[in-house]
BALOBA-1460 file (C-alpha; in Angstrom, 3 decimals):
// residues 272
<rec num="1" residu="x" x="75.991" y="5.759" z="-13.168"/>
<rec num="2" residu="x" x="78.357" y="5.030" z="-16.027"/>
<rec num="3" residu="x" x="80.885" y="2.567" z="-15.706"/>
<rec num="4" residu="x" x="83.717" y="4.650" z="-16.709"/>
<rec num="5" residu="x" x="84.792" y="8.687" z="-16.098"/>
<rec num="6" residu="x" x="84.155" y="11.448" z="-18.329"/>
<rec num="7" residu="x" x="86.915" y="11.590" z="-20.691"/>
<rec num="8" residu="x" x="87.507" y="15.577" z="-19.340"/>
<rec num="9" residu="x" x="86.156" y="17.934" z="-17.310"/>
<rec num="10" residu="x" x="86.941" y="21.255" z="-16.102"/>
<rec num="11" residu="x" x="87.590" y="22.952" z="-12.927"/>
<rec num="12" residu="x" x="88.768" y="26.050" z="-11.182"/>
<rec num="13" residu="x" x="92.656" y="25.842" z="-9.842"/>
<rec num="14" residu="x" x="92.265" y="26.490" z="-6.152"/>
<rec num="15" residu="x" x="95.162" y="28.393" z="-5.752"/>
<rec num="16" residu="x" x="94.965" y="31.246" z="-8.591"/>
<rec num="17" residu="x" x="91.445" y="30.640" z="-9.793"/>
<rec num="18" residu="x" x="92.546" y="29.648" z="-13.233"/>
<rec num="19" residu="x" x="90.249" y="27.568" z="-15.348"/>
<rec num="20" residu="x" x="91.791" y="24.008" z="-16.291"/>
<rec num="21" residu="x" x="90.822" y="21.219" z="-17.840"/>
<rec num="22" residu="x" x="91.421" y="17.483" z="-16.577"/>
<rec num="23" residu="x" x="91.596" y="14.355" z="-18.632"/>
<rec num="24" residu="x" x="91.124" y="11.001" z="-17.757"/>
<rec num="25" residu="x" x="93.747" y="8.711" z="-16.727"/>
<rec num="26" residu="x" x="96.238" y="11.759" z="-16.659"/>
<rec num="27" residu="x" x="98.293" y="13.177" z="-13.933"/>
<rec num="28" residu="x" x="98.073" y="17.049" z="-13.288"/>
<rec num="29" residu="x" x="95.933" y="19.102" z="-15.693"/>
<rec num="30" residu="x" x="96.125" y="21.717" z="-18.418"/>
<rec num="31" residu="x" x="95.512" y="24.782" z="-19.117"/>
<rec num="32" residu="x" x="92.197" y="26.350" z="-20.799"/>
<rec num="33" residu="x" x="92.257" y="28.701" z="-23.809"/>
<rec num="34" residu="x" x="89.038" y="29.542" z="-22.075"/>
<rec num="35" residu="x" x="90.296" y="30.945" z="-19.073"/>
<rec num="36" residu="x" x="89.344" y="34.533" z="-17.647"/>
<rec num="37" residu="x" x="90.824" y="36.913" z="-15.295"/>
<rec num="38" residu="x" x="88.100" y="36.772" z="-13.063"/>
<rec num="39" residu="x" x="87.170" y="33.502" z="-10.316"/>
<rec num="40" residu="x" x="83.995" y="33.673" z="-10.365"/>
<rec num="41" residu="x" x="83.631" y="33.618" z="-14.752"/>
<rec num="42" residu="x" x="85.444" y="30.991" z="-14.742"/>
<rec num="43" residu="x" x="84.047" y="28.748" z="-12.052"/>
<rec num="44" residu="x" x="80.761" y="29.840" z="-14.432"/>
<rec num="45" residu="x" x="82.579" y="28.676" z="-17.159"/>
<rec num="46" residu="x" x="83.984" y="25.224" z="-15.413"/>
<rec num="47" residu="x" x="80.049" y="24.760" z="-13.984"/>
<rec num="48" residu="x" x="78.248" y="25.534" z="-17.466"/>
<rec num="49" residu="x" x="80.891" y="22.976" z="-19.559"/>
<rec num="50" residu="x" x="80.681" y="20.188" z="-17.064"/>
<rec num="51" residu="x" x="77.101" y="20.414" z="-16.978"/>
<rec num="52" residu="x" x="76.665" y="20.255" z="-21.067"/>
<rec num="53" residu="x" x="79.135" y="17.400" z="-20.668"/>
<rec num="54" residu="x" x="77.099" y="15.747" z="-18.250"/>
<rec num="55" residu="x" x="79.682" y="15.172" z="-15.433"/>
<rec num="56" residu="x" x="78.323" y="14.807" z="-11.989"/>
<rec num="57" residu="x" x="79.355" y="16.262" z="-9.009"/>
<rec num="58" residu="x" x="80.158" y="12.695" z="-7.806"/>
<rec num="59" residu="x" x="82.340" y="12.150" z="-11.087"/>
<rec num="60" residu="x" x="84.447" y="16.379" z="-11.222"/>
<rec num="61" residu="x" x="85.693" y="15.149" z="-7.442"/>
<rec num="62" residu="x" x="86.926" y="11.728" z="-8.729"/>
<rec num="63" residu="x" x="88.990" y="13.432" z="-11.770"/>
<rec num="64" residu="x" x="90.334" y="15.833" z="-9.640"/>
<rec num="65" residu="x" x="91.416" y="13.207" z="-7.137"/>
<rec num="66" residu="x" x="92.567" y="11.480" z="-9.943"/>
<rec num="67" residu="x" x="94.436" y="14.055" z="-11.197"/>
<rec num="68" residu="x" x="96.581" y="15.063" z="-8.268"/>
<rec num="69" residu="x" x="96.612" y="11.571" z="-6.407"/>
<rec num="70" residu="x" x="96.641" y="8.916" z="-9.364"/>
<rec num="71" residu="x" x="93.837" y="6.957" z="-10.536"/>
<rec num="72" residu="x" x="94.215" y="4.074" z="-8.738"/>
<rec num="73" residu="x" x="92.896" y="6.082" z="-5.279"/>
<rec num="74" residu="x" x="89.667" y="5.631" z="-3.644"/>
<rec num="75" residu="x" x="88.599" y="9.323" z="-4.415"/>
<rec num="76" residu="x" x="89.542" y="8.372" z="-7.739"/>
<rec num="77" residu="x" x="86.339" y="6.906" z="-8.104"/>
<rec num="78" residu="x" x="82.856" y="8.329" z="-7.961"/>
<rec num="79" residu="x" x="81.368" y="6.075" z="-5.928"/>
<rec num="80" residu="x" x="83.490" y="7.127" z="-3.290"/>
<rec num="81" residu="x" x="81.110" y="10.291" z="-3.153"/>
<rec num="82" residu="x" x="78.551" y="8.626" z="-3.409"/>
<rec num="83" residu="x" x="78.577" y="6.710" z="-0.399"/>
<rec num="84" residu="x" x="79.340" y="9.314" z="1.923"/>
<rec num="85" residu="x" x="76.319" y="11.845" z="-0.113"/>
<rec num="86" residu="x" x="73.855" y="13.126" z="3.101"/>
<rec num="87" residu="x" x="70.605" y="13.454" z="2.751"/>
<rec num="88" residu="x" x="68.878" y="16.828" z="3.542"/>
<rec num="89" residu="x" x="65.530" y="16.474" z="2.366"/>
<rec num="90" residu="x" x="62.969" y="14.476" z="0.825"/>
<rec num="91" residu="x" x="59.683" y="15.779" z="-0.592"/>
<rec num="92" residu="x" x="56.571" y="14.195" z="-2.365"/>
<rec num="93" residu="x" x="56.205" y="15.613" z="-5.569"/>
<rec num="94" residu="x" x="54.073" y="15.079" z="-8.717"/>
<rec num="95" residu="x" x="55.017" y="16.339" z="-12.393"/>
<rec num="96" residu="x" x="56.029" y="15.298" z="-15.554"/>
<rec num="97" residu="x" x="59.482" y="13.882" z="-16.575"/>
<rec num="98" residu="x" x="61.036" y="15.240" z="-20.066"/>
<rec num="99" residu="x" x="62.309" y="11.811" z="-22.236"/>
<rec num="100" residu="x" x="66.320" y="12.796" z="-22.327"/>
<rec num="101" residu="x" x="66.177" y="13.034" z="-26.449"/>
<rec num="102" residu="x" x="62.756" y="13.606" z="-27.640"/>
<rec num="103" residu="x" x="59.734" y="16.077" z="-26.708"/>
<rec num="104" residu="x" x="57.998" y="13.613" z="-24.532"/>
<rec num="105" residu="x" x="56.809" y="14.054" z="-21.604"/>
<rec num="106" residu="x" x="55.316" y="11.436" z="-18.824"/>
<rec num="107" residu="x" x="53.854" y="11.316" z="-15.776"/>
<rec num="108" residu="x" x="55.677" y="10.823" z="-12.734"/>
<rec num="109" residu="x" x="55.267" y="10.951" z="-8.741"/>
<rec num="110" residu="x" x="57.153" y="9.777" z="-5.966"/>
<rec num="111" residu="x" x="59.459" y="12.017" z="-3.771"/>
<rec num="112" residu="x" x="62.423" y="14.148" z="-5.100"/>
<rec num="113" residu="x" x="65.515" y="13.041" z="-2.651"/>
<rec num="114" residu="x" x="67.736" y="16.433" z="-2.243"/>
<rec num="115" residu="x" x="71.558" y="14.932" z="-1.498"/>
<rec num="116" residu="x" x="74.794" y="17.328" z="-0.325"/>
<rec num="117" residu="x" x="77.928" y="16.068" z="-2.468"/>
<rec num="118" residu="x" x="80.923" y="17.532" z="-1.486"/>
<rec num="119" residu="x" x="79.448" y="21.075" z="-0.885"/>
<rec num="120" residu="x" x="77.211" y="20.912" z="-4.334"/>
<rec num="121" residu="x" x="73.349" y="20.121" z="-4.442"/>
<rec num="122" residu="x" x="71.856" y="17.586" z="-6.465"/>
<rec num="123" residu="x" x="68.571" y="15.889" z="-6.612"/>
<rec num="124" residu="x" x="67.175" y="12.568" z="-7.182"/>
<rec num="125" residu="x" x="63.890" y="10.286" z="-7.741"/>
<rec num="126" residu="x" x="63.745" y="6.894" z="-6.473"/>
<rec num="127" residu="x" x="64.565" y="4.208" z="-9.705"/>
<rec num="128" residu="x" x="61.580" y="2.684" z="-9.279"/>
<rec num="129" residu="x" x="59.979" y="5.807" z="-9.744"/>
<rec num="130" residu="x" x="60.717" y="6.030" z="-13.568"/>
<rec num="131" residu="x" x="57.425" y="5.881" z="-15.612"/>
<rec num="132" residu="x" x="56.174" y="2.386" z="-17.326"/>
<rec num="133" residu="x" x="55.071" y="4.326" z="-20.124"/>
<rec num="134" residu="x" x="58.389" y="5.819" z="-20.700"/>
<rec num="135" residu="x" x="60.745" y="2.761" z="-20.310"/>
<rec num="136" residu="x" x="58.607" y="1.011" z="-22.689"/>
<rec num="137" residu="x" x="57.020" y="3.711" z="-25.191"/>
<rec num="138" residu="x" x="60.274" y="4.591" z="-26.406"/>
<rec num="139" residu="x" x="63.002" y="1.660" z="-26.297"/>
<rec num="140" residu="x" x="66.311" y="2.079" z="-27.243"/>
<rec num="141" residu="x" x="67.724" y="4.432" z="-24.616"/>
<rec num="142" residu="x" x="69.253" y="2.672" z="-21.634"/>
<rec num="143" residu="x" x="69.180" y="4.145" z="-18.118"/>
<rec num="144" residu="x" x="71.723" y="3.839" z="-15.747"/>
<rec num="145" residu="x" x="71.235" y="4.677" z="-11.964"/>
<rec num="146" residu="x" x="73.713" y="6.350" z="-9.393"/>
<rec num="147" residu="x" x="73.956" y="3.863" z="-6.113"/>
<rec num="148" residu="x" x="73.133" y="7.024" z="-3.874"/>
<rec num="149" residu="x" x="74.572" y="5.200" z="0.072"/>
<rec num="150" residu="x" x="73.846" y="1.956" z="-2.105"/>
<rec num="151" residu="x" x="70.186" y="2.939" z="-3.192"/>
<rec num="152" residu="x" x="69.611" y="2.840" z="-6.867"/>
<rec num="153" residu="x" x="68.124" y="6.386" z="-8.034"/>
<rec num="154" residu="x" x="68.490" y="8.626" z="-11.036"/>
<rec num="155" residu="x" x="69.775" y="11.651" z="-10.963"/>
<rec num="156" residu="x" x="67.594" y="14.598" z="-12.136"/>
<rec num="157" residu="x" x="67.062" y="18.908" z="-12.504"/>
<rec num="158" residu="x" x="63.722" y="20.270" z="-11.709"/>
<rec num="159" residu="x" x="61.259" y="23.157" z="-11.978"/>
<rec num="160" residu="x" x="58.349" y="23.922" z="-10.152"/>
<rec num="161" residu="x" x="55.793" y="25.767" z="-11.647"/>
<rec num="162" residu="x" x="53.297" y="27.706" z="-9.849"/>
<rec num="163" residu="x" x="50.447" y="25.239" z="-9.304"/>
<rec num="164" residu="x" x="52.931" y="23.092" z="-7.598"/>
<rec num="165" residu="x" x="53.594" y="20.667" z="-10.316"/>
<rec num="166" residu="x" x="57.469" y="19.472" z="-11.144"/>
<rec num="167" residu="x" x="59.122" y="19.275" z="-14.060"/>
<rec num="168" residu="x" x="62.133" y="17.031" z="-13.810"/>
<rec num="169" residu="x" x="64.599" y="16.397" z="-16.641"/>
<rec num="170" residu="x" x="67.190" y="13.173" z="-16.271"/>
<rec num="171" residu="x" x="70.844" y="14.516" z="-15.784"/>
<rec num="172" residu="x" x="72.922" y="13.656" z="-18.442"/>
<rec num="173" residu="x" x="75.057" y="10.878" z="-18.157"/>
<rec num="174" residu="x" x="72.507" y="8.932" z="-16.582"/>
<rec num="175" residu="x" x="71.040" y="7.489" z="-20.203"/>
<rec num="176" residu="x" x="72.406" y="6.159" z="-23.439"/>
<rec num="177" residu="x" x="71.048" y="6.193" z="-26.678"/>
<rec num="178" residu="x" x="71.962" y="1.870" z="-27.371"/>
<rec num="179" residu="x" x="69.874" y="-0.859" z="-28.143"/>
<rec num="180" residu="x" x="70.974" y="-3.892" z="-26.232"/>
<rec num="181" residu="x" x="68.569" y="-7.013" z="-26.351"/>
<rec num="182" residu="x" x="68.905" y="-10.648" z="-24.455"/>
<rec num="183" residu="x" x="66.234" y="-13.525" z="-25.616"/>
<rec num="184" residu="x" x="64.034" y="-10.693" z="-27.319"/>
<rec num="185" residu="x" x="63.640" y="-8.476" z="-24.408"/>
<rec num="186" residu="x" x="65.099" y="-5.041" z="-24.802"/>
<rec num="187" residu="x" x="67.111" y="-3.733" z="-22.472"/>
<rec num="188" residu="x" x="65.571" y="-0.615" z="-20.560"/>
<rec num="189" residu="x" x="67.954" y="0.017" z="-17.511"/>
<rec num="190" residu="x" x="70.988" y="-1.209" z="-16.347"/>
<rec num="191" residu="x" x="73.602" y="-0.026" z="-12.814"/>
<rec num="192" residu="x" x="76.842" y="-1.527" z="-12.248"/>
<rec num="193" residu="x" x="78.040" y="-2.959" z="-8.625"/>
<rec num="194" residu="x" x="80.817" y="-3.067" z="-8.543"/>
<rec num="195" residu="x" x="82.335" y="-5.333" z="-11.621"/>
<rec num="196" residu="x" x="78.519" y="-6.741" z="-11.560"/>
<rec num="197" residu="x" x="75.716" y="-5.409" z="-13.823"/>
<rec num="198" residu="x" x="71.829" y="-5.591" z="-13.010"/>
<rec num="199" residu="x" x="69.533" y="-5.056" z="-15.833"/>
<rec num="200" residu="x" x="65.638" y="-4.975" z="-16.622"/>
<rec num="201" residu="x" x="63.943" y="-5.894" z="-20.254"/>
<rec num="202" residu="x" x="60.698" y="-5.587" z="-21.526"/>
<rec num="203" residu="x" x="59.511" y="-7.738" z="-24.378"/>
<rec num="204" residu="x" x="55.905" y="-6.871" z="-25.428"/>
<rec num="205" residu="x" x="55.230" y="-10.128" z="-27.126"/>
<rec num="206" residu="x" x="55.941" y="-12.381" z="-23.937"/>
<rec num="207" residu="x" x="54.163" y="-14.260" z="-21.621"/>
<rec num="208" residu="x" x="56.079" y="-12.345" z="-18.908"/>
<rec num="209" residu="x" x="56.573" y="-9.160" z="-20.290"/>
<rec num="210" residu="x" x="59.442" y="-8.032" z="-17.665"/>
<rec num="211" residu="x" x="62.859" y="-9.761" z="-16.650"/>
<rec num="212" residu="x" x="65.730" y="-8.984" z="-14.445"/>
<rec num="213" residu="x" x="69.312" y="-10.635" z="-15.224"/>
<rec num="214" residu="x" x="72.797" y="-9.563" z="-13.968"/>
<rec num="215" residu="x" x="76.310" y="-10.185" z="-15.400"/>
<rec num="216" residu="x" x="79.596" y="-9.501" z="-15.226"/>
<rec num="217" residu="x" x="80.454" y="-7.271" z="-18.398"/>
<rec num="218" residu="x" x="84.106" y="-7.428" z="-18.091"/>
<rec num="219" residu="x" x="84.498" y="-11.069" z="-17.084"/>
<rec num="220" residu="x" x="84.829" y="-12.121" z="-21.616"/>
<rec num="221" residu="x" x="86.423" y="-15.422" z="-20.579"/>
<rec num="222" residu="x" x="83.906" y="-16.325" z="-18.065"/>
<rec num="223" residu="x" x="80.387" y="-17.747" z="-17.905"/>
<rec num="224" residu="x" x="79.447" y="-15.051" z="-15.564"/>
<rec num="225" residu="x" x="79.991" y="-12.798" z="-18.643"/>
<rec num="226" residu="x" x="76.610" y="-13.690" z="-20.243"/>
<rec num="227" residu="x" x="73.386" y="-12.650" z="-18.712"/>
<rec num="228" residu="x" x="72.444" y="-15.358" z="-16.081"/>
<rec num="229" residu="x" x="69.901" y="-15.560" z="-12.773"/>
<rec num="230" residu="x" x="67.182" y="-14.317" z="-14.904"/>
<rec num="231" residu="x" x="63.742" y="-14.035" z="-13.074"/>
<rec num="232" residu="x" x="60.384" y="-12.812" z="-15.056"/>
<rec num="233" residu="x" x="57.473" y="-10.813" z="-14.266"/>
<rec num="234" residu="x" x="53.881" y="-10.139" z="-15.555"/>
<rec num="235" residu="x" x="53.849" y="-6.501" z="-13.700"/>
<rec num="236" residu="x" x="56.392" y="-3.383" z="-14.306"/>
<rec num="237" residu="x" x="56.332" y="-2.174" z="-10.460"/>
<rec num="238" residu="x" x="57.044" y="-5.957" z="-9.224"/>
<rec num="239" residu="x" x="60.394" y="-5.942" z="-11.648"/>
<rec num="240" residu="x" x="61.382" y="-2.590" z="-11.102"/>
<rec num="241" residu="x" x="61.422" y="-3.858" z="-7.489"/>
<rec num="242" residu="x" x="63.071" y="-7.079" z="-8.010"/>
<rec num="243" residu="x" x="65.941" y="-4.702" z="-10.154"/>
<rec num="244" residu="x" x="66.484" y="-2.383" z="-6.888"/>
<rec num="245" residu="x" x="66.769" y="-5.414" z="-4.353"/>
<rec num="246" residu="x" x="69.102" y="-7.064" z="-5.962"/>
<rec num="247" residu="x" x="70.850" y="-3.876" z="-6.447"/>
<rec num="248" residu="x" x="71.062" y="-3.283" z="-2.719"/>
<rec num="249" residu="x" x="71.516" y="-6.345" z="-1.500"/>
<rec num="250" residu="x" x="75.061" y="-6.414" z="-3.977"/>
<rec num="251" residu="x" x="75.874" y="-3.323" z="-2.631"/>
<rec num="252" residu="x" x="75.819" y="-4.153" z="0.691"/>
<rec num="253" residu="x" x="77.167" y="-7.232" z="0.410"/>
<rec num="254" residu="x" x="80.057" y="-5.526" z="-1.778"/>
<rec num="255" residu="x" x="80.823" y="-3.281" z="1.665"/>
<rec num="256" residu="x" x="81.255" y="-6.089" z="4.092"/>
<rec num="257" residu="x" x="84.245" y="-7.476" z="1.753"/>
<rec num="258" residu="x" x="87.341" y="-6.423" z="2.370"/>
<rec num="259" residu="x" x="88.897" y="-3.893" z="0.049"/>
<rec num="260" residu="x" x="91.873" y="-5.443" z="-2.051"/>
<rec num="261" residu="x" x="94.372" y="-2.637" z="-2.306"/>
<rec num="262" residu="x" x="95.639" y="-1.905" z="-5.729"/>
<rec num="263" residu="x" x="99.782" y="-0.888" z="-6.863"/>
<rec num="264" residu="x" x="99.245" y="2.186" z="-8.291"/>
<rec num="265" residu="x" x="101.110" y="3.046" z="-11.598"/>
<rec num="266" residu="x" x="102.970" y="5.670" z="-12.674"/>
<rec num="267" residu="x" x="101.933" y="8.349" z="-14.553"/>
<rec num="268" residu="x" x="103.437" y="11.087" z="-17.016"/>
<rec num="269" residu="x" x="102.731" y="14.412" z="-15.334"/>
<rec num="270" residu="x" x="101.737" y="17.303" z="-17.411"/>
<rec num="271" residu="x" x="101.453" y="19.918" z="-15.046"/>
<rec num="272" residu="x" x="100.773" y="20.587" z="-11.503"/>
């Protein structure tokens, strides 16, 4: 999941079914030149925009908490949603997965994890399900994970086709197009816990072709900035696993710490 909130998104007024738009860091919300007389077009609208903007369920109910309750509030983050996500289904599945940019496709199996997010849908694979050969064919693109109740997994659309094969294609959001390297090895995925960042790197020309690091991004003045606790692998599936451990075991130890309330600031309201 991305560090930060969409810069906008839109959304349906509850009260009149008016389409509005919502932007980061603001109180209240404005209205869309877009709007319709009808609910329903508009909620079409809302859905089709957020979806080409790539904002996540998870992320539309943090802005609109944001929006109405300042930033600084617990459902002002998307993790909030996250954590409390339930888990209706999970099925085995076997398919192809579309590379985010280019006309690639690569195997992929594993199960498809279908999650309830306030009201809405969404599906998932496990992280350690993401194909070797697309990690490492195509480098430059760096994939970021949603902590699904503190699991790593990436969030995805699918299509079955009638042999029973899936077609899954990564939700965007969950991928950017950077090229971030550390002691030659290329960056290939990285998920924040917190204010701590676990990555994976792949270096073709080394002994031990794999490594996992974490850091703390934000931390400039501190040691902990710079990639540390480095550990290196011969085999993809043994670092992919090493990645999703440590992942978990942050998160969870994250949730036994107390939470350090925040003074919330004020905010110039546009409308409400």
């Amino acid at each position: 999941m991305r560090s930060t909130l969409p810069e906008l998104c839109c959304s349906v007024l509850p009260s009149t079914g008016e389409l509005i738009i919502i932007k980061r860091g603001e109180r209240g919300y404005y209205r869309s030149e877009w709007n319709t007389d009808s609910r329903e077009e508009n909620q079409k609208i809302a859905d089709f925009t957020n979806s080409r903007l790539g904002v996540t369920p998870a992320e539309l109910e943090a802005m609109i908490c944001g929006s109405m309750n300042g930033w600084h509030a617990p459902g002002a983050h998307p993790q909030f949603y996250l954590d409390i996500a339930s888990r209706e289904k999970s099925t085995e599945i076997a398919g192809h997965i579309k590379h985010p940019i280019l006309s690639s496709y690569y195997p992929v199996k594993g199960y498809l994890h279908t999650y309830r997010i306030m009201g809405k849908e969404t599906h998932y694979i496990d992280f350690t399900s993401m194909p070797k050969s697309m990690l490492e064919e195509r480098l430059g693109y760096v994939y970021s994970p949603d902590l699904v109740n503190g699991k790593p997994m990436m969030p995805v659309t699918y299509h079955q086709g009638q042999n029973g094969s899936y077609t899954l294609n990564l939700v965007s959001g969950s991928f950017q197009n950077i090229s971030l390297e550390h002691e030659g090895y290329a960056i290939m995925a990285a998920a924040m816990v917190g204010n701590r960042e676990f990555s994976i790197g792949f270096d073709p020309k080394a002994p031990a072709r794999y490594s996992v690091w974490e850091r703390m991004p934000n931390r400039t003045s501190s040691p902990a900035h710079a990639f540390h606790n480095g550990s290196y692998h011969t085999q993809y599936a043994e670092a992919m696993k090493d990645c999703e451990t440590r992942i978990i075991a942050a998160y969870a130890k994250r949730c036994r710490q107390p939470h350090k309330k925040q003074k919330g600031k004020n905010h110039t309201e546009r409308e409400r």
